[in-house]
N, C-alpha and C positions, 0 to 999 in steps of 0.2 A: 394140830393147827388146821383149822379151814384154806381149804382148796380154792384157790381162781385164777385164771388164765392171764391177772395181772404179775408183772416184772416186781419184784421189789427192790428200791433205790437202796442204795449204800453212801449217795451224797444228793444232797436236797440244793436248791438255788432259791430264786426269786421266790418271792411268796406274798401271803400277806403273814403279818407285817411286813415283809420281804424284801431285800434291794437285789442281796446279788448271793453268790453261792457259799454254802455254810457247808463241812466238813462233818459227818457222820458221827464223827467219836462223839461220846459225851460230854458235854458239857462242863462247864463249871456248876458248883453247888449256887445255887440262888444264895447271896448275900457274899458273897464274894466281891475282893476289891474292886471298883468302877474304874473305867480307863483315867477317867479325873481322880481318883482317890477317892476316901470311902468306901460305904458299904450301897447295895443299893435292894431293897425290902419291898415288895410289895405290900401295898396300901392294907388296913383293914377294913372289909364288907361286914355288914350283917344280913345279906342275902345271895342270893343266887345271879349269877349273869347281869349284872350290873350294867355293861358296857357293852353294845352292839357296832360293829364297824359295819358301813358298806355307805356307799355311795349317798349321801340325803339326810346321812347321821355322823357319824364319825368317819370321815373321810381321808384315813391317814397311812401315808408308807405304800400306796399303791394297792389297794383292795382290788380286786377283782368284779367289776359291777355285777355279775352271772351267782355269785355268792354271797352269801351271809358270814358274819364271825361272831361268836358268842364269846364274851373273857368272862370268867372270876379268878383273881385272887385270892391266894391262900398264904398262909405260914403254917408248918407240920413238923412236929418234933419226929425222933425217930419212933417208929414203932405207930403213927397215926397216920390217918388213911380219910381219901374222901369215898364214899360211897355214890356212884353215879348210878342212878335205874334209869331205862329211856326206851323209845321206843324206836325203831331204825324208821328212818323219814324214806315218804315218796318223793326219790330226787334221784342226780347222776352220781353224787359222791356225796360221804359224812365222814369224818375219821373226832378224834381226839386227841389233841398234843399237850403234852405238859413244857411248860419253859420255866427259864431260871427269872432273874427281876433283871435281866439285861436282854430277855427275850431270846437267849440262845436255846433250840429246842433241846431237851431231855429225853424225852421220848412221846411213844405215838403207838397209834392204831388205826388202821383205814378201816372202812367197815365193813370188807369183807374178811380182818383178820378178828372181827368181836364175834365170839363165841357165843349164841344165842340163851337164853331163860332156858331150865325145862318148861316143854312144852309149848316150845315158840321155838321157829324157823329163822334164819339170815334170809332175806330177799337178795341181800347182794351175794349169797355164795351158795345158793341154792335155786334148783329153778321151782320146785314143787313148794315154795314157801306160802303162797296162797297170796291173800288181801288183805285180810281181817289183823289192822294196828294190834289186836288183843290177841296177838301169836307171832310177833316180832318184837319180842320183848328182851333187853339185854339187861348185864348188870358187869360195871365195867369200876375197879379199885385203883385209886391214886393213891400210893403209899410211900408215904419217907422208910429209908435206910433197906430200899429193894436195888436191885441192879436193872439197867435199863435194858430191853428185850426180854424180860421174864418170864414172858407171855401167861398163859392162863388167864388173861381181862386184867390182867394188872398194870398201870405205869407206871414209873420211876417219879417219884414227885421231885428228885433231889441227881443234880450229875452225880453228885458221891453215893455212893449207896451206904455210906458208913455217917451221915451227915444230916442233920435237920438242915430245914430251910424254907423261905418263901418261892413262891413262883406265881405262875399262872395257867389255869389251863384255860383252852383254844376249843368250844365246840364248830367245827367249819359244817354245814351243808351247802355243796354248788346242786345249781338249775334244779327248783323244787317243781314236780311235774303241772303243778298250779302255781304262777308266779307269784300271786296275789298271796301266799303262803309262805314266809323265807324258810319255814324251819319243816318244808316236807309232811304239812298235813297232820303233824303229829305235835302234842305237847314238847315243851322243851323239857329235855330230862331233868330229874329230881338230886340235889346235892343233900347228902347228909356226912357231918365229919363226924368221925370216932376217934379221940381220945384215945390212947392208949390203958386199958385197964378198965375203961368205960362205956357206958350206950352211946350207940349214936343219937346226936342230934341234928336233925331236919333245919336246911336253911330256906328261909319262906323265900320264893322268886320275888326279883325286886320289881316293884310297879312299871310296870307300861315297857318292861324288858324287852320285847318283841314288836312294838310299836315304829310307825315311820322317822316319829321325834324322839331325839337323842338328847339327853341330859350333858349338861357342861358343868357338871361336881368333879368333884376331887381326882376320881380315878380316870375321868378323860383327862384332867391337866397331866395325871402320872402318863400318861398312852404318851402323850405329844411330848413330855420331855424325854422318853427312854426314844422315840424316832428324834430328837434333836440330838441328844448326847450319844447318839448309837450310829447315824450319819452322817456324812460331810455335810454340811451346809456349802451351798454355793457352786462348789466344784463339782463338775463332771468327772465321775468317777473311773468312766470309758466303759467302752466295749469292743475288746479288742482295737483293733487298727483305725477302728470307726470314728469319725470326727462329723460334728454337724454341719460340714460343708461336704463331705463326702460318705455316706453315711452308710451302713452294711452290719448284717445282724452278724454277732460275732456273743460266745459265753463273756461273760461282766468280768470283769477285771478285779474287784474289792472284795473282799469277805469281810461281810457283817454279819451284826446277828437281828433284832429284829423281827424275828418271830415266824423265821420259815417253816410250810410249807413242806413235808418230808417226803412228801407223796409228787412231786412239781420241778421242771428244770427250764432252767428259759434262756432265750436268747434273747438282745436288746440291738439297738440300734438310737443312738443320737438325732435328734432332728430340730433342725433350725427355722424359723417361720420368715415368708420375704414375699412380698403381695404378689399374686399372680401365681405362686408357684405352688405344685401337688407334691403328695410324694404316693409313688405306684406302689403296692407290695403282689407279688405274684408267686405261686407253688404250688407243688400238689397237695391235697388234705389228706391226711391219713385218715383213716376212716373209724367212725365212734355210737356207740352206742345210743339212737338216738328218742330219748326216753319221753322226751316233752312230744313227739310224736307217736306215742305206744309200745318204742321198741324197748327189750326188759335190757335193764343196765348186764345182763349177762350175754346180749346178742355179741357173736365172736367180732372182733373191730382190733382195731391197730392200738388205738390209746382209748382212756376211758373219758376223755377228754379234753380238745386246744381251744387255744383262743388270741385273739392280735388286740391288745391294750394299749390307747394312748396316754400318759402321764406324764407329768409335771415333775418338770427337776427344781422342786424351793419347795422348803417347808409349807405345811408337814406333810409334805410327798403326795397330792393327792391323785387319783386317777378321773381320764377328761372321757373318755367314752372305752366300749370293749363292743367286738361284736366277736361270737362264742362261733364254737363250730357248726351248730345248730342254726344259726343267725347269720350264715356267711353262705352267697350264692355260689355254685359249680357248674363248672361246664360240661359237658357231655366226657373229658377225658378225665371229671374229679378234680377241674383246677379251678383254684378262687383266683381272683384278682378284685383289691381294695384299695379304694383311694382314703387317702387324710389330707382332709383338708379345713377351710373355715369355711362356712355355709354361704358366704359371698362369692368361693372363688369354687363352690364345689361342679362338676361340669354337667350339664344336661344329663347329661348319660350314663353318671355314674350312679345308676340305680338298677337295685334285684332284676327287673325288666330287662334289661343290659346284661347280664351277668356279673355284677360289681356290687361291692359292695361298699355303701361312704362309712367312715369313721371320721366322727367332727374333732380337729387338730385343737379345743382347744382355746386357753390365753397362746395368745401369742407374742407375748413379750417375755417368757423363759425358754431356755431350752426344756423339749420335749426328749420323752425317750418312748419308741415303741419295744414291747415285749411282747412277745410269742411264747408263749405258755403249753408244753406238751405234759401231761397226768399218765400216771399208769402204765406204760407200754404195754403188749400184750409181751409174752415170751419169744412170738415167732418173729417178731416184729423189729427189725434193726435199722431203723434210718429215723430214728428221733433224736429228740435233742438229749436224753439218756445216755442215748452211746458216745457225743459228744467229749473228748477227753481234754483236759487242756492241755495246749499247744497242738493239739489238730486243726485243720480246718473242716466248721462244721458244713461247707459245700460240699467236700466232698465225704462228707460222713451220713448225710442227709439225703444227698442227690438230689431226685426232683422232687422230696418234700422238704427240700430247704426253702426258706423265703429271699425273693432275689427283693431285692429294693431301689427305686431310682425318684431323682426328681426332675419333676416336669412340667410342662407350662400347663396350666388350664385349658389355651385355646388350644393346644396340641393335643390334648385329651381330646377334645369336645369334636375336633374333624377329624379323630382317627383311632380314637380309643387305645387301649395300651400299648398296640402295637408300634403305636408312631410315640411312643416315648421311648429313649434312648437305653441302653443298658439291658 
């Protein structure tokens, strides 16, 4: 197994598709009974990554705007296997997850645990891997009837290892070193399935895959009804003690499934909108890798990367702004301070110049929920939201990189900056 100074989770949270924290074990087999009854099957493609989520295209379950999501669709008897070749992208993270048809994940691989091509190097778990895409060449098997963690480039396509079934697999890349690129510079990897007993065959990428415009066919209607039948509609599902009248990042309350994330843990916080009013968030930044500025995703840092997300609590779950770790000002002792608010009530001063940073709150006729997003810990590294256990409190597990939260007036910003807000 490849070596890196990242922590490996044993329980996954918030993600995309992601609401709240999902339990490590395996899964159910894809086509297993639905909470309504029934079975629930993934759609059938005749190509490759059909389905792109993020922010401008399919905008659902809380995406991450700093990230891209690639889905296909599959169904796999025992003994059949998808064939992934790809090239590891110019970005801060890529991994692979396989899920059931209820989005509960299966298994995974981040991409410093994919085992390179001969004759091709990992950039993420090496430092002497070079530049040249044509020597970061992997080749990574989704196989029904394997057990999940099997490692050698294999994922479990099925929770039962004894079981065909449908699923879907997840290619994620965050912050590709050219924005203008979601998929890291690199083609998007090649799918061929094999039959058991048979050749592979090559599925052609579907048109305009990777494009800003997102297709409303079949397999976006499937996305939007597994985030309808997979979360509450309407209800606030909590965090912790947190109420949106009084509001404080606290681990989420519900286990769904949804399509986490296995690499990601978060903490949330409720928030209510009422004219005039901000709401502060302040803490220290653990410190990351910072790649969109030259530094190699291997420079030593605390996480591989955070980030503070406004979103939307009503179908189908979208997210209103994010600004990344990268994206977020510090002050001389390593601390951010972020306002959210709406662009009417936002304050003079809450700009990069200032040391702040705005995140726009936003409709504001739902409740909102912010999430704080920590990836990767390093191993040295003990005050993320990782170590967070439930029934702890994550202040004092965090210390001063936990995020404090208050609300506040606008004109109380505006003559005195965070300081003269309360809390």
């Amino acid at each position: 197994m490849l070596r890196a100074p990242w922590r490996q989770l044993t329980v996954c949270a918030l993600a995309w598709l992601g609401v709240v924290a999902v339990p490590a074990t395996p899964s159910a087999a894809a086509g297993a009974p639905a909470r309504g009854g029934g079975t629930v099957a993934a759609p059938e493609v005749s190509c490759a990554w059909p389905a792109v989520v993020r922010p401008g295209r399919l905008n659902l379950a809380f995406p991450e705007t700093n990230a891209t999501y690639w889905l296909t669709p599959y169904r796999l008897d025992k003994g059949d296997r998808i064939v992934v070749e790809g090239t590891y992208p110019s970005a801060r993270f890529t991994s692979l997850t396989s899920y059931d048809g209820q989005g509960a994940d299966v298994d995974a691989l981040a991409d410093f645990q994919i085992a390179p091509s001969p004759g091709s190097k990992n950039p993420f778990a090496v430092p002497d891997a070079g530049t040249d895409p044509a020597h970061h060449r992997y080749q990574v098997t989704v196989e029904a009837g394997v057990a999940a963690g099997s490692g050698g480039n294999t994922i479990a396509a099925t929770g039962n290892s004894a079981a065909s079934g449908s699923g879907f697999l997840v290619l994620r890349v965050y912050v590709p070193d050219n924005e203008s690129n979601p998929a890291g510079g690199v083609p998007l990897p090649t799918l061929s399935v094999q039959r058991q007993g048979s050749s592979p065959r090559s599925m052609k990428a579907c048109p305009r895959a990777d494009s800003a415009q997102g297709p409303s066919g079949p397999l976006a209607d499937d996305l939007r009804k597994i985030v309808k039948d997979n979360a509450p509609p309407g209800k606030f599902v909590g965090c912790g003690r947190s109420t949106p009248g009084d509001p404080g990042f606290a681990l989420p309350d519900k286990v769904l499934r949804l399509f986490p994330n296995p690499f990601n843990k978060y903490l949330c916080s409720p928030l209510a909108y009422e004219p005039g009013r901000i709401a502060v968030v302040r803490g220290r930044a653990p410190t990351f890798p910072d790649t969109v500025n030259g530094q190699s995703v291997l420079t030593k840092s605390q996480v591989r990367y955070w980030s503070l997300c406004q979103n939307q609590w009503q179908l189908p779950y979208p997210v209103s702004s994010c600004a990344a770790d990268f994206q977020t000002a510090l002050d001389k002792d390593g601390r951010y301070t972020y306002v959210v608010s709406t662009r009417q009530d936002r304050p003079a001063n809450a700009t990069a110049a200032k040391g702040v940073t705005w995140i726009d709150w936003g409709p504001t006729d739902v409740t909102s929920l912010l999430f704080f997003r920590n990836m990767l810990p390093a191993a040295g590294f003990r005050n993320a939201v990782q170590d967070v256990k439930p029934g702890e409190d994550p202040a004092e597990v965090m210390a001063a990189y936990y995020p404090t939260i208050t609300y506040c007036t606008k004109a109380a910003f505006t003559k005195g900056g965070a300081d003269a807000c309360p809390g």
